[in-house]
N, CA, C and O atoms as CSV, one atom per row, in Angstrom:
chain,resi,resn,atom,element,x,y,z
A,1,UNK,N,N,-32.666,72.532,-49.564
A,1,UNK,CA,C,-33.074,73.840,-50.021
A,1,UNK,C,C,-33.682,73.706,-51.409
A,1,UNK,O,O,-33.048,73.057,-52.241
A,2,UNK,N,N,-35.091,74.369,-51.814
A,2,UNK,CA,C,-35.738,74.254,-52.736
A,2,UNK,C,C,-35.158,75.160,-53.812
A,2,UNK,O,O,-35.071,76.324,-53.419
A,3,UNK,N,N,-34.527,74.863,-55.676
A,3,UNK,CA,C,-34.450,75.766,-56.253
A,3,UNK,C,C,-35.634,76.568,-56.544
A,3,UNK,O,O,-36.798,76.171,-56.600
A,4,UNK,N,N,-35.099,77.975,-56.754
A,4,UNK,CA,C,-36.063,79.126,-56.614
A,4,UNK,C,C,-35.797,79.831,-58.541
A,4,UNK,O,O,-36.294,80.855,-59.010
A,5,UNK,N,N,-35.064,79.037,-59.094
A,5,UNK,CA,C,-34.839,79.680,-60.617
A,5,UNK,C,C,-35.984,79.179,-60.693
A,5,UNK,O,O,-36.394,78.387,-59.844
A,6,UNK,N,N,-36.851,79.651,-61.964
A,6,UNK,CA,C,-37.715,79.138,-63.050
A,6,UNK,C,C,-37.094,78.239,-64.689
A,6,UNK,O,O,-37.631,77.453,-65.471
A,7,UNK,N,N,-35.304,79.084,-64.579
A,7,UNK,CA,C,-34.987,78.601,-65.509
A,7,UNK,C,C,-33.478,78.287,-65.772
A,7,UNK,O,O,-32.617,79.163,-65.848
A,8,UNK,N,N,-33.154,76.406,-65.958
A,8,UNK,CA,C,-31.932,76.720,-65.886
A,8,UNK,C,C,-30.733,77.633,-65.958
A,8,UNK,O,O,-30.426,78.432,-66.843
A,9,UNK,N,N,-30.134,77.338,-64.843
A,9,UNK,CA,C,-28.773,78.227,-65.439
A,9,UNK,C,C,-27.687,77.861,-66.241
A,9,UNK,O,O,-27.592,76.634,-66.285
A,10,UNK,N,N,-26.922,78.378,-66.824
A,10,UNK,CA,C,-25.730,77.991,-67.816
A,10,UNK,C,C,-24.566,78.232,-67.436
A,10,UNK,O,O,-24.449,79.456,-67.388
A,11,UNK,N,N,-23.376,77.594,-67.055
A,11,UNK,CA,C,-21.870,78.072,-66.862
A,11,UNK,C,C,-21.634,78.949,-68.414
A,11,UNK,O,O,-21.330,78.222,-69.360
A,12,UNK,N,N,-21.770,80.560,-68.723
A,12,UNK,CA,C,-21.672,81.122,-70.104
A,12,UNK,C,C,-20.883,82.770,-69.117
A,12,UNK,O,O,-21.355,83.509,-68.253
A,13,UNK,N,N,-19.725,82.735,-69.739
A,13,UNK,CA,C,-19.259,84.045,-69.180
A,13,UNK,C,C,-19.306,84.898,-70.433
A,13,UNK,O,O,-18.652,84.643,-71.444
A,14,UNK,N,N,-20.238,86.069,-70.277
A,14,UNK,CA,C,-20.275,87.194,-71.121
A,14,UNK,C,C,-20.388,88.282,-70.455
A,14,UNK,O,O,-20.776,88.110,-69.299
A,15,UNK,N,N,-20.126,89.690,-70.866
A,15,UNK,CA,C,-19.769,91.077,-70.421
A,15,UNK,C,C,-21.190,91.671,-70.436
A,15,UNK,O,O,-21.825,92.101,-71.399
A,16,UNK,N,N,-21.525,91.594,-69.178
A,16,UNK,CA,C,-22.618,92.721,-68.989
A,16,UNK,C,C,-23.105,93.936,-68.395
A,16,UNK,O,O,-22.984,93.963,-67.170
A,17,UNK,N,N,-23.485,94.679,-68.787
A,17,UNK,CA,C,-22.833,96.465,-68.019
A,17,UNK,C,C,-24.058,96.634,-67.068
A,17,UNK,O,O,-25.187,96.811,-67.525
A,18,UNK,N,N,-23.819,96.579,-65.821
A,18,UNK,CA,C,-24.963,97.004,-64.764
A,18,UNK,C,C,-24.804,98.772,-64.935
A,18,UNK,O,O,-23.825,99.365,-65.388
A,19,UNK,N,N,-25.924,99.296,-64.485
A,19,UNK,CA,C,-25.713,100.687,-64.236
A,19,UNK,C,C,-26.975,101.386,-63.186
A,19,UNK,O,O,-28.185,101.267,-63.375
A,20,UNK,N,N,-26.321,102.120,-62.071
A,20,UNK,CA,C,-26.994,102.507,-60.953
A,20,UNK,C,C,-26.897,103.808,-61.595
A,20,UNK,O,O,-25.983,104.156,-62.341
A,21,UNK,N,N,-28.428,104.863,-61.073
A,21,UNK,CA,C,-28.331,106.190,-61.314
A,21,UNK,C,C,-26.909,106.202,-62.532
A,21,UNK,O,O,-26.768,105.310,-63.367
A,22,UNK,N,N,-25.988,107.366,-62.396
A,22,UNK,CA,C,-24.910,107.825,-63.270
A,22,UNK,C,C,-24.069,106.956,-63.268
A,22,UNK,O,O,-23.301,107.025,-64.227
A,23,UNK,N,N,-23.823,105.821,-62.289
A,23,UNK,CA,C,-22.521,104.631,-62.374
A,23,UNK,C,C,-23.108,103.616,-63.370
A,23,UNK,O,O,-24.243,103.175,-63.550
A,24,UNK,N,N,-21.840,103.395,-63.986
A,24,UNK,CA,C,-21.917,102.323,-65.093
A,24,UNK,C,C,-20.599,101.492,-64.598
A,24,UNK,O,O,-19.615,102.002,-64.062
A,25,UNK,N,N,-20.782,100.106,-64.889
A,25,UNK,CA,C,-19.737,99.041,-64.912
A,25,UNK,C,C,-20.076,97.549,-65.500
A,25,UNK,O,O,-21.162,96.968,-65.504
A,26,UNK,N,N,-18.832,97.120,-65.983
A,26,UNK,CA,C,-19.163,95.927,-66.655
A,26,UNK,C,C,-18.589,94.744,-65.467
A,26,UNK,O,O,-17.873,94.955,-64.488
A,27,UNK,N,N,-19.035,93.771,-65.828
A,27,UNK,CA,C,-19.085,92.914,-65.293
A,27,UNK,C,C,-18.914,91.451,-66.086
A,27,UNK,O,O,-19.640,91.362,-67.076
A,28,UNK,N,N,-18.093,90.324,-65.815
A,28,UNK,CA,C,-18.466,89.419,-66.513
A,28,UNK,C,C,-19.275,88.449,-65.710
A,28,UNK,O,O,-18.908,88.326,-64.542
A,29,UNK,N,N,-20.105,87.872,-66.022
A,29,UNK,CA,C,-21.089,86.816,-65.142
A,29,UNK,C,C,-20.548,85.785,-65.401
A,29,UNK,O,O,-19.945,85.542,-66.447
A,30,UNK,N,N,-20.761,84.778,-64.115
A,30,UNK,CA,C,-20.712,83.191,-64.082
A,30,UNK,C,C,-20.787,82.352,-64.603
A,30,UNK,O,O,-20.037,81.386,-64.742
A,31,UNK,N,N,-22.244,82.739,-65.181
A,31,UNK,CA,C,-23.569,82.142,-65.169
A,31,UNK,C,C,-25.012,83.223,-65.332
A,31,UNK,O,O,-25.394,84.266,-64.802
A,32,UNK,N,N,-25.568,82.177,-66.501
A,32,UNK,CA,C,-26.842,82.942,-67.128
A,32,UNK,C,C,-27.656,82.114,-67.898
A,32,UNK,O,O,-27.466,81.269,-68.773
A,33,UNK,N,N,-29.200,82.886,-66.979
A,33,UNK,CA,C,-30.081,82.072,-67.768
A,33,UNK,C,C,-31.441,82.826,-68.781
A,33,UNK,O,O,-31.155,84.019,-68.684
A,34,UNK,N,N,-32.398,82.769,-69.443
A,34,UNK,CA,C,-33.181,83.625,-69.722
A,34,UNK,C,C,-33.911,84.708,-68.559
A,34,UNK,O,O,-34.605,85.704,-68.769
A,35,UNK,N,N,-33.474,84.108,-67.300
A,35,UNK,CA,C,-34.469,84.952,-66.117
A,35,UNK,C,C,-33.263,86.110,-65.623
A,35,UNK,O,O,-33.633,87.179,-65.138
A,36,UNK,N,N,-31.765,85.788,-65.796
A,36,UNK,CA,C,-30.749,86.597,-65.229
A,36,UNK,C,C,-29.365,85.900,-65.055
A,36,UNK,O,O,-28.907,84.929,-65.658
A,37,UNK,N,N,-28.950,86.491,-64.288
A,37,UNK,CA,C,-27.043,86.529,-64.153
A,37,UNK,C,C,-26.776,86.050,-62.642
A,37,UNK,O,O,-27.528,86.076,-61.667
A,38,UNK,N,N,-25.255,85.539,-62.799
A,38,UNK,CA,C,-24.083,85.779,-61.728
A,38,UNK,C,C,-23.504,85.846,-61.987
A,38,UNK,O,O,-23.004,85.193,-62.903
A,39,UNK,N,N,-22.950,86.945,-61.224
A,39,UNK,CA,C,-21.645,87.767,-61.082
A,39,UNK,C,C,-20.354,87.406,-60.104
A,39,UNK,O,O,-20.130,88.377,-59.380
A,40,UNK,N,N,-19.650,86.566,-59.914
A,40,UNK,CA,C,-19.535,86.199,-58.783
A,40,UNK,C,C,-18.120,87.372,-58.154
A,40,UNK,O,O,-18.033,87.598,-56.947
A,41,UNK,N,N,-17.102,88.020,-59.190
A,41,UNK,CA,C,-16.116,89.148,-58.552
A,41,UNK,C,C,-16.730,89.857,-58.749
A,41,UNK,O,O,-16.250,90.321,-59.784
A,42,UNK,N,N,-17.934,90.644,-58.435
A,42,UNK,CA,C,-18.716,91.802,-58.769
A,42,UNK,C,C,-18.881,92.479,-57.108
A,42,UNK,O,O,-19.559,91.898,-56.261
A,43,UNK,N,N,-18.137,93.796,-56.825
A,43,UNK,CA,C,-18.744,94.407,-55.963
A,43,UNK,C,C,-20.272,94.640,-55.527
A,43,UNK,O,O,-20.884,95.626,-55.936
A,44,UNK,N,N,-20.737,93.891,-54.859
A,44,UNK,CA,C,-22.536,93.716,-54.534
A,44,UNK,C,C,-22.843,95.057,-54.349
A,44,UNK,O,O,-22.127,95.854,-53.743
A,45,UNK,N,N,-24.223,95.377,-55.028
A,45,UNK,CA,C,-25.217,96.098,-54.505
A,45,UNK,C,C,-25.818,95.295,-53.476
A,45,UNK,O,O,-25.503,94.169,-53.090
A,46,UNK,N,N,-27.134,96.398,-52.934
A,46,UNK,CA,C,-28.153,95.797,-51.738
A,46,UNK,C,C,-28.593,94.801,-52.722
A,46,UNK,O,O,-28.316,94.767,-53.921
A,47,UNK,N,N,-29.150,94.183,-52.195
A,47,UNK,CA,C,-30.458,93.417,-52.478
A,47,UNK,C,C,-31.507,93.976,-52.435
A,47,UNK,O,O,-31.910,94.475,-51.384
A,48,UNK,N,N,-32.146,94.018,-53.487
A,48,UNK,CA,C,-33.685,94.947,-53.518
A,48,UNK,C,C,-32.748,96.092,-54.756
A,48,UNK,O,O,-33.414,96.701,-55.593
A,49,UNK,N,N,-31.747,96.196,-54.727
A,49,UNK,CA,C,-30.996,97.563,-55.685
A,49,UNK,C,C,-31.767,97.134,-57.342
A,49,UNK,O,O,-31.691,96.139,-58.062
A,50,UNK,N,N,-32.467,98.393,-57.443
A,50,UNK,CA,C,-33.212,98.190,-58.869
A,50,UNK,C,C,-31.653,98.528,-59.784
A,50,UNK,O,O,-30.892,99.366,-59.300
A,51,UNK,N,N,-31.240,97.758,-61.216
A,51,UNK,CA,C,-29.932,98.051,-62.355
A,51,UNK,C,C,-30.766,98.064,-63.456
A,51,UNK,O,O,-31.816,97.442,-63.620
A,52,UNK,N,N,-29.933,99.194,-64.541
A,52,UNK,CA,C,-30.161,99.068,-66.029
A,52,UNK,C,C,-29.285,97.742,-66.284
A,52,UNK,O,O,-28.313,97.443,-65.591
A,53,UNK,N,N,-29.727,97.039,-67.298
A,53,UNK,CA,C,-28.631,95.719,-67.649
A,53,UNK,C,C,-29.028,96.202,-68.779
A,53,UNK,O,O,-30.022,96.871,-69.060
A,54,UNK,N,N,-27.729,95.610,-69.727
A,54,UNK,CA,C,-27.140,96.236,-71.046
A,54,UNK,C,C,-26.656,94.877,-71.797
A,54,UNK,O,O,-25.438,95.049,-71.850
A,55,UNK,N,N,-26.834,94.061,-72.194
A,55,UNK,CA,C,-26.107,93.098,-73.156
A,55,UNK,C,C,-25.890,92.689,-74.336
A,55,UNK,O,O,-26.842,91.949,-74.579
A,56,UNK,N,N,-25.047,92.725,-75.446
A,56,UNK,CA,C,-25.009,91.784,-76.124
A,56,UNK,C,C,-25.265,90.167,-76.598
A,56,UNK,O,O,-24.986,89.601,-75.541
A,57,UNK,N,N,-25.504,89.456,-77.227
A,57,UNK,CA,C,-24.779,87.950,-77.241
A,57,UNK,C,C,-24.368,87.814,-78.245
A,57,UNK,O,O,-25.011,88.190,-79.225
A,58,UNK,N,N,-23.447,87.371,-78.332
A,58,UNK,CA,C,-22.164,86.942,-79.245
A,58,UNK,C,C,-22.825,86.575,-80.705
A,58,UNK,O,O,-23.481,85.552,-80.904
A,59,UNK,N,N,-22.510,87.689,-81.799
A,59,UNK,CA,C,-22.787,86.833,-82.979
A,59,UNK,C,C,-24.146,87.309,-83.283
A,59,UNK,O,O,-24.640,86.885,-84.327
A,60,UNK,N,N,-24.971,88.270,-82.419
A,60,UNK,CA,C,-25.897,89.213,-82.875
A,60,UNK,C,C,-25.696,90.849,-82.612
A,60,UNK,O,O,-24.820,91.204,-81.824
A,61,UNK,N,N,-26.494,91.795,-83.263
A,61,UNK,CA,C,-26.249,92.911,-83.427
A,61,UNK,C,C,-27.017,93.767,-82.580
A,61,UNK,O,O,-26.799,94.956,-82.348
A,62,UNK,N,N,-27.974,93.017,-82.122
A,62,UNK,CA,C,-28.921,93.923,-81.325
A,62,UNK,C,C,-28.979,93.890,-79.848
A,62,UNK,O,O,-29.650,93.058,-79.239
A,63,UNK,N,N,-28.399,94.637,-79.385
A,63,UNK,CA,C,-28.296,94.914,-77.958
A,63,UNK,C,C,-29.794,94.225,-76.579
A,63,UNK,O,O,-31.022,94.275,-76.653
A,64,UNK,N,N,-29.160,93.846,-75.851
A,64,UNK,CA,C,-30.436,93.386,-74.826
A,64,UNK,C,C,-30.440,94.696,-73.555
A,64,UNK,O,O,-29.355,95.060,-73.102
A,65,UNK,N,N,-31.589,95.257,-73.114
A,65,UNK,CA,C,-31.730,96.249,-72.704
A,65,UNK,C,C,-33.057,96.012,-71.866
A,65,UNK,O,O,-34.230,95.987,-72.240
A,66,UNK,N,N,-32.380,95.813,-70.364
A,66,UNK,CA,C,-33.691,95.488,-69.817
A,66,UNK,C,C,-33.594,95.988,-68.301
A,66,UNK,O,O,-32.462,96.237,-67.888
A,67,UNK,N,N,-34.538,96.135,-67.547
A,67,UNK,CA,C,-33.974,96.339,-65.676
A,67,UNK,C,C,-33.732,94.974,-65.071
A,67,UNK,O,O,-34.141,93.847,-65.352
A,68,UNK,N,N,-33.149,95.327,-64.400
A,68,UNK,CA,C,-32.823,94.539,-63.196
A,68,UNK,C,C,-33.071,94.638,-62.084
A,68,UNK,O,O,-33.479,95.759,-61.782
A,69,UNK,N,N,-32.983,93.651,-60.969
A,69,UNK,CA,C,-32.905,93.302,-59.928
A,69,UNK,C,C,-31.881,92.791,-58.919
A,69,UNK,O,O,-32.048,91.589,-58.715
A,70,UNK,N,N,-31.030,93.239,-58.330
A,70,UNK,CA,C,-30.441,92.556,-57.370
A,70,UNK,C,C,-31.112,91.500,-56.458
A,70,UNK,O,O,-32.038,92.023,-55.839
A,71,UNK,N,N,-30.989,90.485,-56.235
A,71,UNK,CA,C,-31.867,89.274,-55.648
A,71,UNK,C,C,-30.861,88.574,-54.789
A,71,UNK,O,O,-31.244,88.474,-53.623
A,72,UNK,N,N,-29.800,88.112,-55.008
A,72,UNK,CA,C,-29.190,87.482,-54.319
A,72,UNK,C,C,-27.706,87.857,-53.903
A,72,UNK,O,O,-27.053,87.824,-54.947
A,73,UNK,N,N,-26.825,88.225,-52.762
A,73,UNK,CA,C,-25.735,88.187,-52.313
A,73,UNK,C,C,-25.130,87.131,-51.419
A,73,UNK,O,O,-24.936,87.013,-50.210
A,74,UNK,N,N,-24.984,86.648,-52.149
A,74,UNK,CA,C,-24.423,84.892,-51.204
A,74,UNK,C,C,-23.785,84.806,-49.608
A,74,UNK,O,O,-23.950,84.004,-48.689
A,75,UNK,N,N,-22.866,86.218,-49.790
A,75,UNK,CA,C,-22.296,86.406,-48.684
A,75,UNK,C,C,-21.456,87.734,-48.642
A,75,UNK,O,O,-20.351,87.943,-49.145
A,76,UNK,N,N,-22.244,88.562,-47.931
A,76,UNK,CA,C,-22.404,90.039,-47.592
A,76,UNK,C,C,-21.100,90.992,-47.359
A,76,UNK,O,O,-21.091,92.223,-47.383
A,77,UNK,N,N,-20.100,90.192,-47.149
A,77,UNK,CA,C,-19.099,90.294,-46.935
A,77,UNK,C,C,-17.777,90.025,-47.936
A,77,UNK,O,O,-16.652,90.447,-47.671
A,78,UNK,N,N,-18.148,89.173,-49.252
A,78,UNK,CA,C,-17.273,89.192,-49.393
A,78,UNK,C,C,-17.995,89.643,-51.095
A,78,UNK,O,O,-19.137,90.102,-51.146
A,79,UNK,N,N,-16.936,89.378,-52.732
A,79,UNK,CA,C,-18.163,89.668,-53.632
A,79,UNK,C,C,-19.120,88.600,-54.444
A,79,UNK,O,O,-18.950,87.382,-54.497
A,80,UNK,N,N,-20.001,89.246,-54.964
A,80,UNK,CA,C,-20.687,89.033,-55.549
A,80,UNK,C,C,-22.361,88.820,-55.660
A,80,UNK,O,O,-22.900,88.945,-54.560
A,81,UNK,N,N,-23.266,88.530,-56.744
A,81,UNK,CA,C,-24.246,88.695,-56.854
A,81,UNK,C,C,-25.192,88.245,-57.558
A,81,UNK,O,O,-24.833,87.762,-58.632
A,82,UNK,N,N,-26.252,88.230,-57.341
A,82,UNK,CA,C,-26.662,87.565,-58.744
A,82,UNK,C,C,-28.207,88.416,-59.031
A,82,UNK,O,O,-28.697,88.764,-57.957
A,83,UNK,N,N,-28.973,88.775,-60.130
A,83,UNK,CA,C,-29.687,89.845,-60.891
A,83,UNK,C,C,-30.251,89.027,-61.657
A,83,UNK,O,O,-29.926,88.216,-62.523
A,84,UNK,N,N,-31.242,89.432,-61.125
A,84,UNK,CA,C,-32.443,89.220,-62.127
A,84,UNK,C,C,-33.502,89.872,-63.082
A,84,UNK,O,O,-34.211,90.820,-62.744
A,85,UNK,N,N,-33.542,89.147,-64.547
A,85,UNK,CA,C,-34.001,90.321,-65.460
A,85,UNK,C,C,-35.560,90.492,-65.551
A,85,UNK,O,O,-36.371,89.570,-65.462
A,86,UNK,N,N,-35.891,92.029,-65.774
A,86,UNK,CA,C,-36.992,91.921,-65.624
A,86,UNK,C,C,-37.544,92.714,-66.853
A,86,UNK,O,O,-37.063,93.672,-67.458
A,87,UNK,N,N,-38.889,91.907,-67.060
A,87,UNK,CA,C,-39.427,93.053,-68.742
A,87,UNK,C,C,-39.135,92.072,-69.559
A,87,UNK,O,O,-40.132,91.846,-70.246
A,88,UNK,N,N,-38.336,91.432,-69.807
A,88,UNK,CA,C,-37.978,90.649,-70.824
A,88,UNK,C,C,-39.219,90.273,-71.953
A,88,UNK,O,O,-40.160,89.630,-71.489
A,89,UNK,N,N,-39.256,90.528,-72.969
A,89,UNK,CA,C,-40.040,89.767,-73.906
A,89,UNK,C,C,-39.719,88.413,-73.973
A,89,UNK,O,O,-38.645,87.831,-73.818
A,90,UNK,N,N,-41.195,87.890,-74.313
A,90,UNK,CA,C,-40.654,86.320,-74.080
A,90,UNK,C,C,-39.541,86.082,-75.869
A,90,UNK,O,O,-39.157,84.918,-75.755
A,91,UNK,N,N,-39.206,86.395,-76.667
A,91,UNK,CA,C,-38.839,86.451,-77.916
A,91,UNK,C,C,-37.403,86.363,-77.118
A,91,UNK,O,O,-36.663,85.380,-77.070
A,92,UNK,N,N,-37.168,87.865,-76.399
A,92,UNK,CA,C,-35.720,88.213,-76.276
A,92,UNK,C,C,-35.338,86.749,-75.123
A,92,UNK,O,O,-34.274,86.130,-75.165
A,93,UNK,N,N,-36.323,86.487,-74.299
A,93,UNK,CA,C,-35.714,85.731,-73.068
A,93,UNK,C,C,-35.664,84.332,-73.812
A,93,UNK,O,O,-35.041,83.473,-73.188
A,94,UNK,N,N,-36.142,83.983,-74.890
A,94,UNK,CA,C,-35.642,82.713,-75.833
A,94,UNK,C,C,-34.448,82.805,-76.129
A,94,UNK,O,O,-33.625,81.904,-75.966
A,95,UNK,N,N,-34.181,84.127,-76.691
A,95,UNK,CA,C,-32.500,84.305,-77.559
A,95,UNK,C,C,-31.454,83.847,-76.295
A,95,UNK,O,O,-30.517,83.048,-76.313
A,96,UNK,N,N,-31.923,84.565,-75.346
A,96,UNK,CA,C,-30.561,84.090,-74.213
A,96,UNK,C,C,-30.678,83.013,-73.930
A,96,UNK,O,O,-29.625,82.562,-73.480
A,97,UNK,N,N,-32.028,81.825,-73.985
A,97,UNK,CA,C,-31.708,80.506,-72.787
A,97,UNK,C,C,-31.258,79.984,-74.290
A,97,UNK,O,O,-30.673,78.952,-73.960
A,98,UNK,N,N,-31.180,80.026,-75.421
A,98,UNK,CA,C,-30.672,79.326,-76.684
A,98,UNK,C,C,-29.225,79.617,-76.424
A,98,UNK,O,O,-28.383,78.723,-76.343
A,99,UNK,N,N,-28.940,80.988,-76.285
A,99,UNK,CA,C,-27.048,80.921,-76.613
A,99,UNK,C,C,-26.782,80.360,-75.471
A,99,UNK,O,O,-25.968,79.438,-75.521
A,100,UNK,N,N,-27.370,80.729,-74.103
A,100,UNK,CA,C,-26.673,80.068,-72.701
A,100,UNK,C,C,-26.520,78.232,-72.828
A,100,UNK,O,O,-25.714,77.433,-72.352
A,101,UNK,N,N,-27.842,78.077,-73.800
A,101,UNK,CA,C,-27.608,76.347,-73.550
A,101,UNK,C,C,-26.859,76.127,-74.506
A,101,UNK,O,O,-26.132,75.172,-74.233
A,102,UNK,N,N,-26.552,76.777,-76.096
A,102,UNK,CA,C,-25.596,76.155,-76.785
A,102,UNK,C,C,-24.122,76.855,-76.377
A,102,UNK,O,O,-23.339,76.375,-77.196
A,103,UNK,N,N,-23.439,77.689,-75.568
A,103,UNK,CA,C,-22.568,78.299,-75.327
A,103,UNK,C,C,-22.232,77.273,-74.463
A,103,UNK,O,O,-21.070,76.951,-74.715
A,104,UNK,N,N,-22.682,76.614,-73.580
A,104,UNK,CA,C,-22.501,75.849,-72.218
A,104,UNK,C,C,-22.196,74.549,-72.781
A,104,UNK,O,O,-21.399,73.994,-72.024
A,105,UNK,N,N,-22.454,73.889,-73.685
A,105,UNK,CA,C,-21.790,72.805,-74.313
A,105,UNK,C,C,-20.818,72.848,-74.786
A,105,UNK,O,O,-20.483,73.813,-75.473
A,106,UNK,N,N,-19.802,71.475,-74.499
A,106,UNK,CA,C,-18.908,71.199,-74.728
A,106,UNK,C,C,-18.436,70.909,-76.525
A,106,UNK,O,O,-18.741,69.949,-77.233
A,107,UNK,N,N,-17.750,71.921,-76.811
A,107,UNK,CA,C,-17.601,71.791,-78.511
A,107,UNK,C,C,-17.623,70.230,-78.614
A,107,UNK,O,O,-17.442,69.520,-77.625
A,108,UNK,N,N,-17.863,69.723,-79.908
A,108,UNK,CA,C,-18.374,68.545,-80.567
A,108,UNK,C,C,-16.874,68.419,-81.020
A,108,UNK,O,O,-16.179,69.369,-81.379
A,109,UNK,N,N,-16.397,66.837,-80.935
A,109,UNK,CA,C,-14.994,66.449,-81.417
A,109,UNK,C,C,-14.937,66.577,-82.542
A,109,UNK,O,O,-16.002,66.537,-83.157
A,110,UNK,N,N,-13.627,66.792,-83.317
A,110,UNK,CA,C,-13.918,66.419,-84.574
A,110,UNK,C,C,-13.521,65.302,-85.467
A,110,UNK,O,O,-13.976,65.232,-86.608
C-alpha cells in the first residue's frame, strides 16, 4: 500500500477541539503532522464530514484555527479517525511539522 501523507507524521499527543455545526469536543490525537491529525479514541465522524479544528502548541500563544476534513476511519465500527487540515498557511503549517518533529524526539541524556 502506497503512503498517501505528503508529510511525515509524528507520535505528538496534544488537545485538539473538533467542532461540527453547534457540537464542540476535544480530543487528544495520536499523531500529527503539518497536513493533520489522529485521533485514535475519538468517536468517528463520516468521512467527507467537513470540522472547525482549534489548536494550540505548547509554549505559544496564538491559537491554530483552521477547517478540516475527515479523511480516514480505519475501521467503521469501532473508534477513531484521522483529519486533515485545510487552509493552512504555509508559515502556520511550518510551526506544527517543527513542534511535531521536535516533540517526537526522545529528550537528550544528560
Amino acid at each position: 500500500m502506497s503512503e498517501r501523507r505528503a508529510e511525515p507524521r509524528h507520535n505528538v499527543v496534544i488537545t485538539i477541539e473538533l467542532a461540527v455545526e453547534r457540537a464542540h469536543s476535544l480530543h487528544a490525537c495520536e499523531n500529527l503532522s503539518a497536513g493533520g491529525a489522529f485521533f485514535r479514541h475519538a468517536i468517528p465522524y463520516k468521512v467527507g464530514t467537513q470540522v472547525h479544528v482549534t489548536f494550540g502548541l505548547p509554549g505559544e500563544r496564538e491559537l491554530i484555527r483552521c477547517e478540516g476534513e475527515v479523511v480516514n476511519v480505519p475501521r467503521p465500527l469501532e473508534y477513531g479517525m484521522g483529519v486533515k487540515f485545510l487552509g493552512l498557511p504555509d508559515d502556520v503549517r511550518a510551526r506544527i511539522a517543527k513542534f511535531a518533529e521536535q516533540a517526537s524526539q526522545p529528550p537528550e541524556p544528560r
